[in-house]
N, C-alpha and C positions, 0 to 999 in steps of 0.2 A: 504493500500500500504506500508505506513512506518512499519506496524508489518512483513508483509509477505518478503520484504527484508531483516529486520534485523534481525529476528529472524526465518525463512521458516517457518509460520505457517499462514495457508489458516484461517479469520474468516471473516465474516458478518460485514457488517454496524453496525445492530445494538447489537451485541455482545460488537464490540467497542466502543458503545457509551455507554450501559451499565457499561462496566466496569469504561470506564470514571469517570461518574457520583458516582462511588461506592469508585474511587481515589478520587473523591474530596470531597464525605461524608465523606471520611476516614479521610481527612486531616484538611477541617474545620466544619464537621458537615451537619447533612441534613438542609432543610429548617424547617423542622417539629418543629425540635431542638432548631432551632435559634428561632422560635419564642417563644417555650417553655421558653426561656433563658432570654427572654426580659426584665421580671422582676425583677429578677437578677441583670441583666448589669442597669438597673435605679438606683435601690435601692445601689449598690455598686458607682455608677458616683453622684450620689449626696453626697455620705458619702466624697468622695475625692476631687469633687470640687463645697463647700458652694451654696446655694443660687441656684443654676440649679434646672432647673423645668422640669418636666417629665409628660409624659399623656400617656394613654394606656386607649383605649377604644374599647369594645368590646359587640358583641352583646348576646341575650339572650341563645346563645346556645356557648357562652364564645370564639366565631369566632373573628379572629383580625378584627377590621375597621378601627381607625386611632390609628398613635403614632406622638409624637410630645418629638421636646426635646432643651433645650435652656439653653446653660452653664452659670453658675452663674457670671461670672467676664466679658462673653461677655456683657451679658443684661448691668451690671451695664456700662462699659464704653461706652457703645452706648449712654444711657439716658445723661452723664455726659461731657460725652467730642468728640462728632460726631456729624455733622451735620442732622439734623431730616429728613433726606430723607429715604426711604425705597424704593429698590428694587426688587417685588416680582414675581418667575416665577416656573414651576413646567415641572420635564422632567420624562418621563416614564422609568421603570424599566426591566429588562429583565432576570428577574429568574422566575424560576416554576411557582410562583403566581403572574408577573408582578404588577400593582400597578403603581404608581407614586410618585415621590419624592419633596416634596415642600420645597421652601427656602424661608429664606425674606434677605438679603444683603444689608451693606450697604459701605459708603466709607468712611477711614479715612484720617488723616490728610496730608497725603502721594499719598491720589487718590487710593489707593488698596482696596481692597475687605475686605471687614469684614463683616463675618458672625457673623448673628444675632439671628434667629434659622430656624428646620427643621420640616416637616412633613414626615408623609408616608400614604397613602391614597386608595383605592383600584382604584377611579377614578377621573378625575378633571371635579368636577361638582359642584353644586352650595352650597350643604352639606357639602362637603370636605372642601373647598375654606370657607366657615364660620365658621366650628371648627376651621380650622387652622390662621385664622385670629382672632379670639376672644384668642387662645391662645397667639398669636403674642400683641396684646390688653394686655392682664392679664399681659406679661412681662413689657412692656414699660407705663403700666399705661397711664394717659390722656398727653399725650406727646404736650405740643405744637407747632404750624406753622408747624406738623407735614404733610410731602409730602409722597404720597405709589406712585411708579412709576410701571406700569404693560402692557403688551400687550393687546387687545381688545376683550380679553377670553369673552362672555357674561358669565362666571358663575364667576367670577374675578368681572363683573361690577355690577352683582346683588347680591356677598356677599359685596362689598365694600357698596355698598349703606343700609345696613345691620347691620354691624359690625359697619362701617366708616363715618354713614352720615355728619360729620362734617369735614373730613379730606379734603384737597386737593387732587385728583385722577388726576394727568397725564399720558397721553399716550408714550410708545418707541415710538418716532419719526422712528425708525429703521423698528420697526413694519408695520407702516404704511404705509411707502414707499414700503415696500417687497406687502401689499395688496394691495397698489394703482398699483403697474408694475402685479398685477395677474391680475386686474379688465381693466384694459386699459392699449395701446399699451408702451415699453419701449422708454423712448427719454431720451437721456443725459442732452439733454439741459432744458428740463421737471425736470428734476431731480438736477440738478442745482440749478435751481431756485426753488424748493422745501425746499431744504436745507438751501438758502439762506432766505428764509422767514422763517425757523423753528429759525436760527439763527439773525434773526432783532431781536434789544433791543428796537426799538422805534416802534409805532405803523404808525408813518410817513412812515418809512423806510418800513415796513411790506407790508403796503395798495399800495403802489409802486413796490413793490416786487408780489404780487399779481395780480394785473393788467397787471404785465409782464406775470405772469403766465395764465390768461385768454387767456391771446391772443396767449399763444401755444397752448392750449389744456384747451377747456374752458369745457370739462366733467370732468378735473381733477381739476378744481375750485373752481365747483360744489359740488364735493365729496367733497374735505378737509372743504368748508362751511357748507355742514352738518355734518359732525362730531363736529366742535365747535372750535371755536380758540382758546380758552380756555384751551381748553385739550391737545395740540400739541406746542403751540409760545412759546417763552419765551415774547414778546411784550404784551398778553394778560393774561397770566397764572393768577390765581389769588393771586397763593401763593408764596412760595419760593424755587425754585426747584435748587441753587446755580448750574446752568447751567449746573444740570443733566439730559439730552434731548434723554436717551435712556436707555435701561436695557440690555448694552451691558455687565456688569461687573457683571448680573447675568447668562449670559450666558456662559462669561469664565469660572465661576463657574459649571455650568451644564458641562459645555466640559471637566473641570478638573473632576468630578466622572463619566466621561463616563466610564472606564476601570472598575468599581465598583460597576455599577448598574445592575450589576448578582451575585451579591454575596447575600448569606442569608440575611435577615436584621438587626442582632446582629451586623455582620462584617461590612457590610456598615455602621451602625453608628458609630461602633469603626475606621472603616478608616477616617471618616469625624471628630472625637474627634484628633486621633491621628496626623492628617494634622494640626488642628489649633495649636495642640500642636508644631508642627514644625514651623509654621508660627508666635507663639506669640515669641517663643524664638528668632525666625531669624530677626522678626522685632524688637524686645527689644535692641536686641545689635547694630540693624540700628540706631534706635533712639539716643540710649548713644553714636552710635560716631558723629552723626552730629552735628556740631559744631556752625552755625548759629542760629541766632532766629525763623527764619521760618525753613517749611520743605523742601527737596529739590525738591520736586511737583510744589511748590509755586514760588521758585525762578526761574527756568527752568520758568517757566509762566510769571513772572514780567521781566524777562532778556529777553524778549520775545517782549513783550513789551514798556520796555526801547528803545529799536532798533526803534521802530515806531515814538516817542517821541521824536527824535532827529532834526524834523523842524520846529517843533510846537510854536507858538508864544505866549506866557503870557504875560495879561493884567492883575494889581491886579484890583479888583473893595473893597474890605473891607479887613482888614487882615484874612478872614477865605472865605471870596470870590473871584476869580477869572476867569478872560474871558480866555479859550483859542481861537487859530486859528490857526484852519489848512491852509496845503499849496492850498488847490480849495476855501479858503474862508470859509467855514464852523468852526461856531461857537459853541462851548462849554463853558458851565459854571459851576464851580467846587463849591460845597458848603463844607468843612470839619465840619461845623456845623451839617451837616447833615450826613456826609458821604457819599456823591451823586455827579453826575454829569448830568446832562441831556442826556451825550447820555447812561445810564441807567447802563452801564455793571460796576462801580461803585459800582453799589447798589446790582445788579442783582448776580455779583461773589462775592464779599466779597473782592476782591481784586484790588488794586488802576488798575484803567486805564490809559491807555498812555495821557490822559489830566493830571490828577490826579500827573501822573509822570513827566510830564513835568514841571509842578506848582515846584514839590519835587526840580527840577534842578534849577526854577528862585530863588527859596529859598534857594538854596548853602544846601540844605539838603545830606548827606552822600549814606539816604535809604529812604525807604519806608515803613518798618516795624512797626510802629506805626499807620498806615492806615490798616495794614491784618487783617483781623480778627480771634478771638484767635485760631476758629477751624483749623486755620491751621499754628500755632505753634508749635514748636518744644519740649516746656514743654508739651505741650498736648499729641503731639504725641509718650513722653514717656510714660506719664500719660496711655494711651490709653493700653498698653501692659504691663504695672508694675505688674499685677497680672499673675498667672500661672493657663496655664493649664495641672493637675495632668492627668498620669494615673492611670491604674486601677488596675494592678499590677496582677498575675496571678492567671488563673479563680479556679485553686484548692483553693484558698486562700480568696474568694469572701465569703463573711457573705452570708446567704441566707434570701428571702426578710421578713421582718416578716406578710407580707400582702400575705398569702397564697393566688397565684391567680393562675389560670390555662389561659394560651391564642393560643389557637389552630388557625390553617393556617385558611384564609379565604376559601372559598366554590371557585373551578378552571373553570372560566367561557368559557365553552368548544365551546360555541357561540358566541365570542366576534366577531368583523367583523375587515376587513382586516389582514394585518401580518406585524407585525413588524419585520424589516429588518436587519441584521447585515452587516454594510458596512466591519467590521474589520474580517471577515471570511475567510482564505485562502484558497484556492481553492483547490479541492481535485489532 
């Protein structure tokens, strides 16, 4: 329509979509290419920025299967200055050879996204999900009180039990809810109290919260019982998830390369290099100008807080112990010895709780920043970005790899089932 008006020339569907495809080989190369290019574009990204690890693996007839790639100065500041949680989710691709794009994310001291590294995979199955996990592994070494947070993929739960047997595995609470409203009927008030149990800190509060939820909908009590408390509470968890209860911030992520998940896969890596490179500098200069001890994530949280803490009654019991009391009577006991309080979120955030803060006010104290903990400091959270990410400068210019390798498109599986859908398509 738009050729035939602006310019009176009658052609075809697909003539036009032909020539399309031959403007945009023209401009950034075929797919054929980009994968040809792949070792190229590694061998020149690690020359530029140290310590990045690269993978290219391919089968006996030198067919792509997976790539994996993880910048040198992310790895190091995850392992050194971010809390050990990990983020992992995988969104489908939609160029000529679709595939799937893996990520693992995490959060820094600010609560944003920090990526950690990336896959590319033909399918998310339980092969894929174990390379790209063992590479994820090979970056971060034996990481400790290390948390992988992930949806209830089964090829997710059987490379984690593989790769991860010692790790703590929790589930997106977000997840869950979206399965539990497809398996049984929608209720607000069902949901509700779902949340309010995924959010109890005590196991009192939970089993109470619980019981409320039997008695809405005692098929959906059932279900969340079998799956395991373990893998959804924070009351039960076993490990230390600093009251990350969903993989929602791997999803922004996903939604952030939705416009890019058509593009060759040379260029999608370089858009996903070139974005951190915007994102380390934009956060750098956050960093240098905030001017408190903590970050502003943190304080927006404790000033949060503070506001609850304002009727709360302190009792000292030792000088590193304290009774508080709320206004219904409900008792709290503060240990700074430990860093703890009883009703857990203390211990659980890393960050004082309104008992915690309340104590701070019978003590004529100013703040509370000697209670946060470092991960979410302000020296850290320059720390976190101090390093650069280079580019790669232009491709006439690129050394070539000295690992003569050839890596041809994977095989176009012309029988996959269903269709994947473009919402963002204008209508003709």
């Amino acid at each position: 329509m738009d050729i035939a008006d602006r310019y009176k020339i009658d052609i075809s569907y697909s003539q036009a979509w032909r020539a399309r495809n031959w403007a945009l080989n023209s401009l950034r190369g075929s797919p054929e290419e980009s994968f040809m290019l792949l070792p190229d574009y590694c061998y020149n990204l690690q020359r530029t920025n140290p310590d990045t690890v690269t993978a290219i693996e391919t089968d006996d007839d030198h067919r792509f299967k997976y790539f994996f790639i993880a910048l040198g100065c992310s790895v190091r500041a995850f392992r050194e200055y971010l809390r050990p949680v990990i983020c992992i989710d995988a969104a489908f691709l939609k160029g000529r050879y679709l595939g799937h794009l893996f990520f693992a994310v995490g959060f820094d001291g600010n609560n944003q996204i920090y990526p950690i590294g990336f896959g590319v995979g033909k399918k998310e199955d339980h092969d894929t999900w174990c390379w790209f996990l063992k590479k994820i592994k090979e970056c971060i070494y034996d990481l400790s009180e290390l948390v992988i947070i992930s949806d209830r993929h089964h090829a997710i739960y059987s490379a984690m039990a593989e790769v991860f047997p010692d790790v703590h595995h929790g589930y997106c609470c977000h997840h869950l809810l979206c399965n539990m409203r497809a398996k049984y009927k929608r209720d607000s008030k069902v949901t509700g109290a779902y949340w309010k149990a995924v959010k109890s800190y005590t196991k009192v509060e939970f089993e109470a919260t619980m019981q409320s939820l039997d008695s809405m909908n005692l098929q959906v009590g059932a279900y969340l019982r079998e799956i395991g408390f373990e893998c959804w509470t924070k009351a039960y968890f076993p490990g230390q998830r600093y009251n990350i209860m969903t993989t929602n911030i791997a999803e922004s992520f996903n939604a952030f390369v939705r416009h890019a998940r058509g593009l060759p896969i040379t260029i999608l890596v370089e858009f996903i290099r070139s974005t951190m490179q915007r994102w380390f500098y934009e956060r750098r200069n956050h960093a240098n100008e905030c001017p408190n001890f903590i970050t502003p994530w943190t304080e927006e949280k404790i000033s949060r807080r503070l506001s609850k803490s304002t009727r709360l009654k302190v009792q000292p019991i030792t000088p590193t112990r304290y009774q508080v009391v709320s206004f219904g009577g409900y008792m709290s006991i503060v240990d700074f010895g430990e860093m703890s309080c009883t009703c857990r979120k203390f211990q659980l955030s890393h960050i004082p709780c309104k008992h915690a803060i309340a104590v701070a006010r019978h003590m004529r104290l100013t703040n509370v920043n000697a209670w946060v903990h470092p991960f979410f400091r302000t020296d850290l959270y320059r720390a976190i970005y101090q390093d650069l990410v280079n580019p790669l400068g232009n491709q006439s210019e690129w050394l070539p790899s000295p690992e003569e390798r050839v890596v041809l498109p994977p095989v176009i599986d012309n029988h996959r089932p269903g269709h994947i859908s473009n919402k963002n398509r204008c209508p003709s």
